[in-house]
C-alpha positions as CSV (number, residue, x, y, z in Angstrom):
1,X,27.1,61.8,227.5
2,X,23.9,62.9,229.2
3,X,20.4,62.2,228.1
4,X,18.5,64.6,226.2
5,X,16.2,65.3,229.1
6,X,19.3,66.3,231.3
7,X,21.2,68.5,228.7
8,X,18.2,70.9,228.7
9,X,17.3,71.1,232.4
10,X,19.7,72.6,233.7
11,X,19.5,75.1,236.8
12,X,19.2,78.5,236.3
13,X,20.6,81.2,238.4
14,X,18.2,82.8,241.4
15,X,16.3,86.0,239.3
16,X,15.3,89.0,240.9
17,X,15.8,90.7,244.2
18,X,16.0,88.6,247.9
19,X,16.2,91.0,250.1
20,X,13.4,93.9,251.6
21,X,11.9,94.8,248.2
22,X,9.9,91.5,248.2
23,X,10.7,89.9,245.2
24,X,10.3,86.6,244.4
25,X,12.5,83.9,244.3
26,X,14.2,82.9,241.3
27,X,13.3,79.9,239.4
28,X,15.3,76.8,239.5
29,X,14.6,75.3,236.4
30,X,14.0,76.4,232.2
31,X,10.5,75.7,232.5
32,X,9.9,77.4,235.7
33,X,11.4,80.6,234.1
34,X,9.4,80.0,231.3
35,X,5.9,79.7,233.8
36,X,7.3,83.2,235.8
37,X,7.3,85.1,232.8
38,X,4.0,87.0,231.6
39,X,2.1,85.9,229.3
40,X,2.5,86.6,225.6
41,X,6.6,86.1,226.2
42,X,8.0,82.5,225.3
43,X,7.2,79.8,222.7
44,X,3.9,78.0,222.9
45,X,3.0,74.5,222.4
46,X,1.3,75.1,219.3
47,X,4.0,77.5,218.2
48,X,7.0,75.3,219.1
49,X,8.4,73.9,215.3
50,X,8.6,70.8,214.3
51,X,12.1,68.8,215.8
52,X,12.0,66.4,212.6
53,X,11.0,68.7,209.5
54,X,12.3,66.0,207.2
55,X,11.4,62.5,206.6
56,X,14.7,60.9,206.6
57,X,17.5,61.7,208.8
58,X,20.6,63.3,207.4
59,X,24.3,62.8,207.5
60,X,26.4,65.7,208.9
61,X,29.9,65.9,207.3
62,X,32.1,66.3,210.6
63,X,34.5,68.4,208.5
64,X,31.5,71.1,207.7
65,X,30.7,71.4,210.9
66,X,34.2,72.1,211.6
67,X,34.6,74.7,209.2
68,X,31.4,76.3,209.8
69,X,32.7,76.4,213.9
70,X,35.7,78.4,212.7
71,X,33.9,80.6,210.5
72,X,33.4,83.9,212.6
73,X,30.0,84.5,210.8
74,X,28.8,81.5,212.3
75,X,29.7,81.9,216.0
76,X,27.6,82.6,219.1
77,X,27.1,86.6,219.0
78,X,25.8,86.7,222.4
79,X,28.4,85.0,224.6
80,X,27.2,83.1,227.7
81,X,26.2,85.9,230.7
82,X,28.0,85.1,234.0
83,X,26.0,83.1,236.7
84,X,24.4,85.8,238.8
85,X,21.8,87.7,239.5
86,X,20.2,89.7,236.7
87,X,17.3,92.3,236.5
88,X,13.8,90.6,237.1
89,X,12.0,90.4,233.5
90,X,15.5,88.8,231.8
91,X,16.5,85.5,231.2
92,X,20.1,84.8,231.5
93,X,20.6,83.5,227.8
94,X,20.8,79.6,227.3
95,X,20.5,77.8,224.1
96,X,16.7,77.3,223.5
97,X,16.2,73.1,223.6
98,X,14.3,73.7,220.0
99,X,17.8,75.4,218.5
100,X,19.7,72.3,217.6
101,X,22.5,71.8,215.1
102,X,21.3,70.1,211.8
103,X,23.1,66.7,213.1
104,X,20.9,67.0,216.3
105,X,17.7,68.0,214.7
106,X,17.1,66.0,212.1
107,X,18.3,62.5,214.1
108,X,15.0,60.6,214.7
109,X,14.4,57.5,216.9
110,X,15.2,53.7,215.6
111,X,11.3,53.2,214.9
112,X,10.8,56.1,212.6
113,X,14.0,55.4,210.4
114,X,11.7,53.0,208.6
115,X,10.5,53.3,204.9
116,X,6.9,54.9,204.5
117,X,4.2,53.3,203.2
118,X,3.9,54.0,200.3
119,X,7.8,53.2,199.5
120,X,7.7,49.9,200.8
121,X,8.2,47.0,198.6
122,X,4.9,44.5,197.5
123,X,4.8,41.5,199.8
124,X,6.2,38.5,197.9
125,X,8.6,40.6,196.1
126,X,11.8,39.2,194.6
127,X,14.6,41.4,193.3
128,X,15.3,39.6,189.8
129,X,18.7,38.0,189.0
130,X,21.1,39.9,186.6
131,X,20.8,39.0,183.2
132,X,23.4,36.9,182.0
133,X,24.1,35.3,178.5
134,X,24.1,32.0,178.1
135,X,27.2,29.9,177.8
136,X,27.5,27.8,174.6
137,X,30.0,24.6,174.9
138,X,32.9,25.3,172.2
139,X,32.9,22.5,169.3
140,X,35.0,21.3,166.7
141,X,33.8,22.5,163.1
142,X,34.8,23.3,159.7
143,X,36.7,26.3,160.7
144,X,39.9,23.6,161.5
145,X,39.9,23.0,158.2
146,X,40.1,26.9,157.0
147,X,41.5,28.3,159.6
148,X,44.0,25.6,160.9
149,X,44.1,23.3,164.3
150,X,43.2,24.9,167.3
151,X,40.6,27.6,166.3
152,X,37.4,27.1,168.4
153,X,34.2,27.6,166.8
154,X,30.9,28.4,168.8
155,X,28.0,26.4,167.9
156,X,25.1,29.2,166.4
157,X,22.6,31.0,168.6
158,X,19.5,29.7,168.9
159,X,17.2,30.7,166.0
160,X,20.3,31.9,163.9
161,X,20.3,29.9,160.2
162,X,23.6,28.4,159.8
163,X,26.6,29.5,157.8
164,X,26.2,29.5,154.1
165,X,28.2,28.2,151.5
166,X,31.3,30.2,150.1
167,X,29.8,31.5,146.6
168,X,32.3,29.7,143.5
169,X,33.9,31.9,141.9
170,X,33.5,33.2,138.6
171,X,34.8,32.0,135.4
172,X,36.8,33.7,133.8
173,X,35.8,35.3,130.7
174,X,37.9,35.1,127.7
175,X,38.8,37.8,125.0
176,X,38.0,40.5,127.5
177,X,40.9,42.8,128.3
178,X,41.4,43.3,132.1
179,X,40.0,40.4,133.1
180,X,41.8,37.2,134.6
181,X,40.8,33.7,132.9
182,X,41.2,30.1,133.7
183,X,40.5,28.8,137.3
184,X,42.9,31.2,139.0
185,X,41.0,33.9,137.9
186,X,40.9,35.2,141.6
187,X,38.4,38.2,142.2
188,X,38.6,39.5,138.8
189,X,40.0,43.0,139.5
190,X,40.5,45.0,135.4
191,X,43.7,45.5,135.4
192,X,45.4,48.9,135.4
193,X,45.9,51.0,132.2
194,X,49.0,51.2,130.4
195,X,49.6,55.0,129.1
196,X,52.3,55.3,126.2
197,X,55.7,56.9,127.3
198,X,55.7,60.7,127.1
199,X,57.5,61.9,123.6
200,X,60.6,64.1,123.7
201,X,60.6,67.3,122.7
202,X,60.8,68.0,118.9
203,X,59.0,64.8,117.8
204,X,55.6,64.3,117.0
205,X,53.0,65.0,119.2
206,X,51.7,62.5,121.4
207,X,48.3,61.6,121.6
208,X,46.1,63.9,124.3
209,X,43.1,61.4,124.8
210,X,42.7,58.6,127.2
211,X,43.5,54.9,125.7
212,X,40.4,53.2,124.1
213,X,39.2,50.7,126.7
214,X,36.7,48.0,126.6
215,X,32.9,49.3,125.7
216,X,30.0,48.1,127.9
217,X,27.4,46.0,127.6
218,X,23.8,47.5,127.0
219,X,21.5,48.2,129.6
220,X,20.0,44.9,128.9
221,X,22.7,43.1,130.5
222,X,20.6,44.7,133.6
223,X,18.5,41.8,133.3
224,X,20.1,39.0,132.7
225,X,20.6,39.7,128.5
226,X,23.7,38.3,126.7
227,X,26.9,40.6,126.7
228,X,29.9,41.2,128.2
229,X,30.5,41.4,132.0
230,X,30.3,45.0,133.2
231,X,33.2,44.3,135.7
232,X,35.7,44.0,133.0
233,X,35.4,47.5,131.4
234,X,38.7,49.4,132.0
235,X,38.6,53.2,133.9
236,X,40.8,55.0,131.9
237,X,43.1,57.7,133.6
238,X,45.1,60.4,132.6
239,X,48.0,59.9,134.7
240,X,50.9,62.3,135.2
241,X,50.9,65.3,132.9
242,X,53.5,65.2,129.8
243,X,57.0,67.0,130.3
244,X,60.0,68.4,127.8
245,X,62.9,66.5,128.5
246,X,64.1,62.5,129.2
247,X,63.3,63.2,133.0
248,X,59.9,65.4,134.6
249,X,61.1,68.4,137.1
250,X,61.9,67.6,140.4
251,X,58.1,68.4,142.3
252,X,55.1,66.1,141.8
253,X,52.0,67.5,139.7
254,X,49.8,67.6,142.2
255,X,48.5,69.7,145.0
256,X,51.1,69.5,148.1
257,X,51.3,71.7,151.3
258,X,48.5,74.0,152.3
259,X,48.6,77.4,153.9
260,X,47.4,78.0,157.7
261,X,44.2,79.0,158.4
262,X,46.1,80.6,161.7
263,X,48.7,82.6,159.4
264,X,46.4,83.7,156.7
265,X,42.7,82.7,156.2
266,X,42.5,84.3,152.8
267,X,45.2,82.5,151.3
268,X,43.7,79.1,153.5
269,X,40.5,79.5,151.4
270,X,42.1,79.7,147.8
271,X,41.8,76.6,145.8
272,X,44.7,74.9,144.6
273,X,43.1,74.3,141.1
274,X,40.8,76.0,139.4
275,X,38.3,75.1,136.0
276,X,36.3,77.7,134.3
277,X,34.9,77.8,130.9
278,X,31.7,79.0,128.8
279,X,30.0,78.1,125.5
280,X,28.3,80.8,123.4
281,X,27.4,80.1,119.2
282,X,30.8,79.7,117.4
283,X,32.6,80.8,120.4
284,X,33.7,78.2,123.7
285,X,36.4,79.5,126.5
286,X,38.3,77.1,129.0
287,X,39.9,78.5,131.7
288,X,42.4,77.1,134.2
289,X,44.5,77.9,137.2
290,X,47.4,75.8,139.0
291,X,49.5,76.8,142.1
292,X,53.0,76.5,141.2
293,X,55.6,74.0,142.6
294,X,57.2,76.5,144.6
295,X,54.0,77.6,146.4
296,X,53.3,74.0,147.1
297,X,56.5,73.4,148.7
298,X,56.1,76.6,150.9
299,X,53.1,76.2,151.5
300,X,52.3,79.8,150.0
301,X,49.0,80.3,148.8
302,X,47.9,80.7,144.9
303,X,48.5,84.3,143.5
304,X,46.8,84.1,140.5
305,X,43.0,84.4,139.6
306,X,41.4,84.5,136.3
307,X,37.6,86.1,135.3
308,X,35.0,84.5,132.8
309,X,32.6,86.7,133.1
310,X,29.4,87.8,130.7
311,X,29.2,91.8,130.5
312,X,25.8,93.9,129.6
313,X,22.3,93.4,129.0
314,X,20.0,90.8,128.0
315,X,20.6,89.6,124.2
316,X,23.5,88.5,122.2
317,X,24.1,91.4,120.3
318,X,24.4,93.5,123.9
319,X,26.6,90.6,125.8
320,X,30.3,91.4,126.2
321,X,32.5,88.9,127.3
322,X,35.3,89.4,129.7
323,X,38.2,87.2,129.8
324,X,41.0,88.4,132.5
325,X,44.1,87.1,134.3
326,X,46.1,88.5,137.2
327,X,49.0,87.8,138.6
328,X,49.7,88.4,142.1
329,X,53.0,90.2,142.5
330,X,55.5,87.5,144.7
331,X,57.4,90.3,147.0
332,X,54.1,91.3,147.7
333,X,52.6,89.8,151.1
334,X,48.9,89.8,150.0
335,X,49.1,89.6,146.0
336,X,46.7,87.0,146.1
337,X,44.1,89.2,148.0
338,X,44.6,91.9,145.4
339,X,44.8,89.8,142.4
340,X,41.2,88.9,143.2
341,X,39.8,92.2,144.2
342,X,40.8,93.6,140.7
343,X,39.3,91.2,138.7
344,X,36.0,91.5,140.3
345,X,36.5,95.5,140.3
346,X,36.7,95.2,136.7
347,X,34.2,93.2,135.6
348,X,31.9,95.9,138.2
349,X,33.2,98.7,136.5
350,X,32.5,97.7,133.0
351,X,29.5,96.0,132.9
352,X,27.4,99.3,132.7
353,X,29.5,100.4,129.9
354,X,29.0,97.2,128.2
355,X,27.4,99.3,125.1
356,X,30.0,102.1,124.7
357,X,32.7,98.9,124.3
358,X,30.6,97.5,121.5
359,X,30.3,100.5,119.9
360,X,33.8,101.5,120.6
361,X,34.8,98.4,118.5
362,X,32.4,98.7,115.7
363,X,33.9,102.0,114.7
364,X,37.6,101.0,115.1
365,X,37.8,104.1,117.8
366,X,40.8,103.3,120.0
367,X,40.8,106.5,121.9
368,X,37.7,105.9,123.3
369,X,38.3,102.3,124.2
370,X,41.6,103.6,126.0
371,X,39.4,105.9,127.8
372,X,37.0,103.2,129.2
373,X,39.9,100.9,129.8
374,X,41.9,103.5,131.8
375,X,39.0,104.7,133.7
376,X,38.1,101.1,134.9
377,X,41.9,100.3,136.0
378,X,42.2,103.5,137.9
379,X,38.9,102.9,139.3
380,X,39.9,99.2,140.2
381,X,43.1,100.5,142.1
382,X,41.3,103.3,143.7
383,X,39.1,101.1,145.2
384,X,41.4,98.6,146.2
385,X,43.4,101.4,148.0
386,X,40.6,102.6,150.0
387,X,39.4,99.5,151.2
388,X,43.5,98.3,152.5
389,X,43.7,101.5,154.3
390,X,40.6,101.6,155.5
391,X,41.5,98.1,157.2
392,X,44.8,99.3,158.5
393,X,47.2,97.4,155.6
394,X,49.1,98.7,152.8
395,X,48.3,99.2,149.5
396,X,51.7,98.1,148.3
397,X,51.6,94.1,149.9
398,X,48.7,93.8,147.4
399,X,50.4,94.8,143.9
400,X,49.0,92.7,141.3
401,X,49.5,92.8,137.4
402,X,46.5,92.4,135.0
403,X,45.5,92.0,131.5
404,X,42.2,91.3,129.9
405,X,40.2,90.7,126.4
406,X,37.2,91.8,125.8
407,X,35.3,89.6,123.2
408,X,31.5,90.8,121.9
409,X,28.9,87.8,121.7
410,X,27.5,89.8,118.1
411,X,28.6,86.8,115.4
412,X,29.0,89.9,113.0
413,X,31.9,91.8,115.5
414,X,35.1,90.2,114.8
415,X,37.2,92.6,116.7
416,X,38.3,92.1,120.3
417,X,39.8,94.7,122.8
418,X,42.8,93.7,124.8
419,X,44.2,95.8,128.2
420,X,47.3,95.1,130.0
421,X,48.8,96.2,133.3
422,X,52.4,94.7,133.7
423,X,53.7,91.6,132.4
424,X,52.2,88.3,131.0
425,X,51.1,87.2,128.1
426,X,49.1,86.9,124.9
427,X,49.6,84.3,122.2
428,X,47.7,83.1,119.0
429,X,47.5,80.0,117.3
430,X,46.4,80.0,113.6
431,X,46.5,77.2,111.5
432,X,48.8,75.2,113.6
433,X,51.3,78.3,114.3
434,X,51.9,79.7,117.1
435,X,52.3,83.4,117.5
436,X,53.6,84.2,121.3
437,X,53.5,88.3,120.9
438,X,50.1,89.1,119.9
439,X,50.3,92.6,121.5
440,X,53.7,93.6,120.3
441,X,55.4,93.3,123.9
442,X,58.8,93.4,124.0
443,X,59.9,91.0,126.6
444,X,57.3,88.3,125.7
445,X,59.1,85.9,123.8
446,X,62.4,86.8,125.4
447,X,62.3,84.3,128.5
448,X,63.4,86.9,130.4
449,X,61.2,87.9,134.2
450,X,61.0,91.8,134.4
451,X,61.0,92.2,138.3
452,X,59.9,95.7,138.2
453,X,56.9,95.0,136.1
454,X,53.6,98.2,136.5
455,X,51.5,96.9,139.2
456,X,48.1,97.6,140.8
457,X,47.1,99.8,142.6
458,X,50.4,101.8,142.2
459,X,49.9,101.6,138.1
460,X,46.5,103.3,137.3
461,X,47.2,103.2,133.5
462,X,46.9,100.8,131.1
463,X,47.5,99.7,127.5
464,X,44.9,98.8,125.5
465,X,43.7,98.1,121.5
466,X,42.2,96.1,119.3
467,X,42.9,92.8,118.0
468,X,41.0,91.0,115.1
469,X,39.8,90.4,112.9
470,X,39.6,87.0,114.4
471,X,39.4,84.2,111.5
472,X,37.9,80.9,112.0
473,X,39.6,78.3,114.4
474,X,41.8,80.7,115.8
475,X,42.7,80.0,119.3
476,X,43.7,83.3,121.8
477,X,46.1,82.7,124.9
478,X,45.7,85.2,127.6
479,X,48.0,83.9,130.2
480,X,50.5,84.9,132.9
481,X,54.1,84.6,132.5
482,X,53.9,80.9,134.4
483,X,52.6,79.6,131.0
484,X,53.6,82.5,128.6
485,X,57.0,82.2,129.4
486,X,57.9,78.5,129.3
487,X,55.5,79.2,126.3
488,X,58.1,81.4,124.0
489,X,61.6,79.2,125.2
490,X,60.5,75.5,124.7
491,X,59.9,73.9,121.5
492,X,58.5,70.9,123.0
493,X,55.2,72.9,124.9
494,X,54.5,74.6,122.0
495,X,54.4,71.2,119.8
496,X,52.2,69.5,122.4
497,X,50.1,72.4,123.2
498,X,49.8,72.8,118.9
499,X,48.8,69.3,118.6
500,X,45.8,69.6,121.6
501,X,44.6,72.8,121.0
502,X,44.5,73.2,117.5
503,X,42.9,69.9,115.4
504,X,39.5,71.8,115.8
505,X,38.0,70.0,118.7
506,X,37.9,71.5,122.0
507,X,39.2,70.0,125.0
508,X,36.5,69.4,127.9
509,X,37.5,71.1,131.3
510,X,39.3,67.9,132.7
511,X,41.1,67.9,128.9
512,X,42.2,71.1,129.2
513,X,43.3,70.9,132.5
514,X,45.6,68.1,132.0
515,X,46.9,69.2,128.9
516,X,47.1,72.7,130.2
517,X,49.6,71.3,133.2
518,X,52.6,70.4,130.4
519,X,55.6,70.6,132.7
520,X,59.1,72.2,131.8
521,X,62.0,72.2,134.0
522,X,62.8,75.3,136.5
523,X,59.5,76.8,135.8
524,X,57.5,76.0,139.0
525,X,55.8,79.9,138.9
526,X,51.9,80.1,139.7
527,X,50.2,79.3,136.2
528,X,46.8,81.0,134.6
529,X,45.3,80.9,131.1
530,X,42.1,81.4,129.2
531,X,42.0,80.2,126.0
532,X,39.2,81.7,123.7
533,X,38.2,79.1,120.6
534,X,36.3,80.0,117.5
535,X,34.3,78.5,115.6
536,X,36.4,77.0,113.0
537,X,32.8,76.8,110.3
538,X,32.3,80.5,111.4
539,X,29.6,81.5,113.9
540,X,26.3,79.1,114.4
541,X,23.2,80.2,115.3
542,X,23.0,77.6,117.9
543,X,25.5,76.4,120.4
């Protein structure tokens, strides 16, 4: 390889003319061509750039350069000219000695590969040894005797306090149920509740509240006051809800298989359970909704809703209560979309006419309640229909049934309006009797599904009257036919459902629920209810 000063001084070719014109000879050299040139033309010192622009020098990947060779956008536009003579004032073109590849130009002499100044390390400085933790020499402890031969124990680190004691454990303490005694008392853990076996159907009605269990101590005991331990007071639990028969159906009460957020989102969002309920002076509602057995098998989603909802304007005597149920039709591939939309399109469409209602019942006027009944079911499907088509579905895939009570908050109004759009149901219990075709249907306490039940939005009419006047402790059923009809065919529901429902007291939500969940076999339909309680001393002023 030659040295740098012989790669760039190179002889040129002769320039200019030799013969009788008198030109000069060429030059033999770069510089000399550089010198016969006028002035203004070529580099100058002070102009020449910089051969080491950067500090450090820089690796050149061999394979770059390669590919930047045999890239045609990098290659030498103006090929080399032929040795000869050329006209005087050119320079045959050669690579200027200042144009070097980046792996020429930024290569800098042994000395000047050093660290700058003000990079270089402190004199006297020592790099500092890796931390490492300390090694402890293993030892022969307690842990033999607890843990068996052979298990090493570490001695402790320093400034750690040793190991403490094992607390003893507690006495036991006798008389108090769920609670272990002697000195195998172990941790003390209350043992589990017993329930009482479910009755059959026919006999007398089991009891519907949790078993008595052990009381507290008071909140002295806090601070160190006489009493019994708080550890030992048994959790009740409802368990399994109650069934007709010697043997509960097939399914287990309890939420199963969800729908896919990727198949449906609406029915992916719907609750498997729902609780609802209000409390107004002499009158208390609980509501409920379960997704049947089948649904929780096929992962389908819920297709009934229910409404508790408060119509009209401030004041008792102008309140209107809505209670409603819908039952999503099952051929129907978005009943539970549309079971939903009409409840809330009802409640919308009669809350403004909250007043005509009340006065519609004070004067026993059925004609006009049909009219305000008819006009908010056709206006419920008419909206519904609007907003499937406008969204590119089917009115049809969201047929839904309905039926609602409408129940004034006015302690003097004893009268309630009822509506109903397809099938369901409507029962009454008075005085321990139960009276499972409270708006004269036909088919209600048959046991017997009508598959071509009215439907919204198809349906647009309704039927509709007045119910009352309602008599102290009464209890109203609105339901769909997953309660109503197991409702009418066993003996055993109705007996159990008799015994909760109607000593007077009602139920809290969790109550209700669990009572509400009484299982018969090959019923495993969606269920919904709202159950409307009066006031079995008559109305109070107070709730």
């Amino acid at each position: 390889m030659k040295k740098r000063s012989e790669r760039y001084e190179q002889p040129v070719p002769p320039q200019g003319n030799t013969d009788a014109d008198g030109g000069d000879p060429a030059p033999s050299s770069l510089d000399e061509t550089w010198a016969s040139l006028p002035p203004g033309i070529g580099p100058t010192p002070a102009e020449q750039p910089d051969p080491y622009p950067y500090p450090y020098p820089q690796q050149q990947d061999p394979r770059r350069q390669d590919a930047r060779d045999q890239d045609p956008r990098h290659q030498d536009p103006h090929p080399q000219d032929p040795r000869g003579q050329v006209p005087r004032g050119q320079v045959p073109y050669e690579r200027d000695p200042y144009e070097r590849d980046s792996y020429e130009r930024y290569q800098r002499p042994e000395q000047d590969q050093q660290r700058p100044e003000r990079d270089r390390l402190p004199e006297g400085y020592q790099r500092p040894e890796p931390y490492r933790l300390p090694e402890y020499p293993e030892r022969q402890g307690p842990y033999q005797e607890r843990y068996g031969e052979g298990y090493p124990e570490q001695a402790p680190y320093p400034g750690r306090s040793p190991e403490r004691a094992p607390y003893p454990e507690p006495p036991g303490v006798p008389g108090v149920p769920g609670r272990r005694t002697g000195p195998e008392s172990g941790s003390g853990v209350p043992g589990s509740v017993e329930w009482p076996e479910a009755s059959q159907a026919g006999t007398a009605a089991p009891e519907t509240g949790p078993a008595p269990g052990p009381v507290p101590g008071p909140a002295g005991d806090r601070d160190g006051g006489a009493g019994p331990d708080r550890t030992a007071t048994t959790v009740p639990t409802l368990g399994a809800p109650r069934h007709s028969g010697p043997k509960p159906p097939l399914y287990a009460p309890h939420p199963g298989r969800l729908p896919s957020v990727r198949d449906d989102l609406d029915a992916a969002v719907l609750p498997d359970i729902v609780v609802d309920g209000a409390t107004y002076p002499g009158l208390t509602v609980r509501a409920a909704s379960v997704r049947g057995d089948s649904h929780r098998y096929e992962s389908g989603p819920r297709q009934d809703s229910l409404c508790v909802a408060r119509l009209g304007g401030p004041g008792e005597e102008n309140g209107l209560l809505l209670l409603a149920v819908a039952d999503g039709v099952g051929s129907a591939a978005r009943s539970h979309v549309g079971s939903q939309d009409v409840c809330r399109r009802i409640a919308l469409f009669l809350d403004p006419y909250a007043d005509e209602v009340i006065a519609a019942l004070r004067a026993g006027d059925r004609p006009a309640l049909g009219a305000l009944v008819n006009s908010a079911v056709g206006s419920a499907a008419e909206g519904l229909t609007q907003r499937v088509t406008q969204r590119g579905g089917r009115p049809a895939e969201h047929a839904t049934t309905l039926r609602g009570l409408l129940v004034p908050l006015d302690p003097e109004l004893r009268e309630r309006a009822w509506f109903t759009v397809g099938d369901g149901g409507a029962a009454l219990l008075r005085d321990g009797v139960w009276d499972t075709d409270v708006f004269g249907e036909e088919q209600a306490g048959s046991g017997v599904i009508d598959t071509g039940t009215a439907a919204l939005p198809g349906s647009r009419l309704a039927r509709s009257g007045i119910h009352g006047p309602a008599a102290p402790g009464d209890v109203f059923v609105l339901s769909t036919d997953g309660l109503s009809t197991p409702l009418a065919g066993d003996a055993g529901m109705r007996d159990f459902l008799a015994a909760a429902w109607g000593q007077g007291e009602v139920p809290g939500p969790v109550d209700f629920l669990w009572q509400f969940q009484y299982r018969v076999k090959s019923y495993d339909d969606d269920r919904t209810a709202v159950c409307l309680w009066e006031d079995p001393a008559g109305r109070r002023d107070t709730v």
